[in-house]
C-alpha positions in Angstrom: 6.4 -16.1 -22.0 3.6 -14.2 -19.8 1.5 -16.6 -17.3 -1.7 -17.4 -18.4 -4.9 -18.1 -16.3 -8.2 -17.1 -14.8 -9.2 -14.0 -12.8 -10.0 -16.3 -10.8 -7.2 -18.5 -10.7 -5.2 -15.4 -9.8 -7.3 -14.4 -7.0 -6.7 -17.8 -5.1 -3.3 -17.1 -5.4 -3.2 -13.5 -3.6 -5.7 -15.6 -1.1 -3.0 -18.2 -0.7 -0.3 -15.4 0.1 -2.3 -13.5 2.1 -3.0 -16.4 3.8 0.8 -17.0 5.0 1.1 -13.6 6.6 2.0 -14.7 10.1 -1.1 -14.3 12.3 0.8 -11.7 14.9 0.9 -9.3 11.4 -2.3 -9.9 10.0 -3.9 -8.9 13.1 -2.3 -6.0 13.5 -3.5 -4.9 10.3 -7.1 -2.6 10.4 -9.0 -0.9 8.3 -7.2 -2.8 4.7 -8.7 -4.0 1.6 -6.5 -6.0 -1.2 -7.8 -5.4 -4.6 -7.0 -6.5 -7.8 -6.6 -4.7 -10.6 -5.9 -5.7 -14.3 -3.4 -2.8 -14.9 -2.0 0.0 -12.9 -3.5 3.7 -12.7 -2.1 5.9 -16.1 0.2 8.2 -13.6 1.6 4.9 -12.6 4.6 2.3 -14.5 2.9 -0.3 -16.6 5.4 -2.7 -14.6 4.3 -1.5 -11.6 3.3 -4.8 -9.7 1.2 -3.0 -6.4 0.1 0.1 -5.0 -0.3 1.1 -1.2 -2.9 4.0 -1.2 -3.5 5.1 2.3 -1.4 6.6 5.5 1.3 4.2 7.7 0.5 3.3 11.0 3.6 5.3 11.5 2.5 8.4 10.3 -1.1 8.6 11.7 -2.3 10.5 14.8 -5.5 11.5 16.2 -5.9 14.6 13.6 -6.1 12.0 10.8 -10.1 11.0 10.2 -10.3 7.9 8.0 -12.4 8.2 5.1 -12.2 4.3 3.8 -10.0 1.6 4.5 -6.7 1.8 3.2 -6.0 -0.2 -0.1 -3.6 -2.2 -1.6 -3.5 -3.3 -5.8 -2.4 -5.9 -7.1 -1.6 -5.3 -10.4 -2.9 -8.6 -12.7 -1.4 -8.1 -16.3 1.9 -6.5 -14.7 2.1 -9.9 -12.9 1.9 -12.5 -15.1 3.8 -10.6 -17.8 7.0 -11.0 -15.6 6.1 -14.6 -14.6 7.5 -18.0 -16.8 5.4 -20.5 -14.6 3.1 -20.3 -11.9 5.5 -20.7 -9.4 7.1 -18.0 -10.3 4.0 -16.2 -10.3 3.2 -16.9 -6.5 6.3 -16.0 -5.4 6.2 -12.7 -7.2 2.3 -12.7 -5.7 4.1 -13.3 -2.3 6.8 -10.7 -2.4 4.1 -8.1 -3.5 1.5 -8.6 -0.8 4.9 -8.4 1.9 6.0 -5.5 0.6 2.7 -3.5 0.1 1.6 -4.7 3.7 4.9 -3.3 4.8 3.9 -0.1 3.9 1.1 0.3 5.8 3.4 0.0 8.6 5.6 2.6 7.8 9.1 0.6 6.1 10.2 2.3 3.1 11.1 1.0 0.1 14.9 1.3 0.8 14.3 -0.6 4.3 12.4 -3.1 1.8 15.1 -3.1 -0.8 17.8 -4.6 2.4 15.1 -7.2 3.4 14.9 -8.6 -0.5 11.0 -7.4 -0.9 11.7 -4.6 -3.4 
């Protein structure tokens, strides 16, 4: 059975989690904005959990002019649909914000699949 609670309940849970990204990460990520999103863009799964839209650290150079920060989703419904308990849903929170963040560094999603954040 699908998690139920607040917007705002949800949000202090992607705080909490991006709260436990070890400081010597977090400040190595610039120019990133976490939003969340009830549902995923219609080109997207509807189980689709989170989104990276922007370039990797990796792949920028000088010739690449930012036009906004890069973003990450979280997708809300997606989320608790998956989720039996709260618990649940912060670990699934957790693995989400990892693996999204790891994209802006450049680690693919089969690099992310060996680690256990896929």
């Amino acid at each position: 059975m699908p998690v139920q609670m607040s917007p705002e309940e949800f949000d202090a849970i992607v705080d909490a989690a991006l709260d436990e990204i070890p400081d010597e990460l977090a400040g190595l990520v610039r120019n990133v904005v976490v939003l969340v999103e009830e549902e995923p863009p219609d080109d997207q799964p509807d189980d689709l959990l989170g989104l990276y839209d922007g370039v990797a650290l990796t792949e920028r150079d000088s010739s690449i002019l930012p036009l906004g920060p890069d973003r990450i989703f979280l997708f809300r419904g997606p989320l608790l649909d998956m989720c039996d308990d709260e618990e649940d849903l912060a670990e699934e929170i957790r693995i989400t914000v990892v693996h999204e963040v790891a994209h802006h560094f450049g680690i693919d999603d089969e690099r992310l699949h060996q680690l256990g954040y896929a």
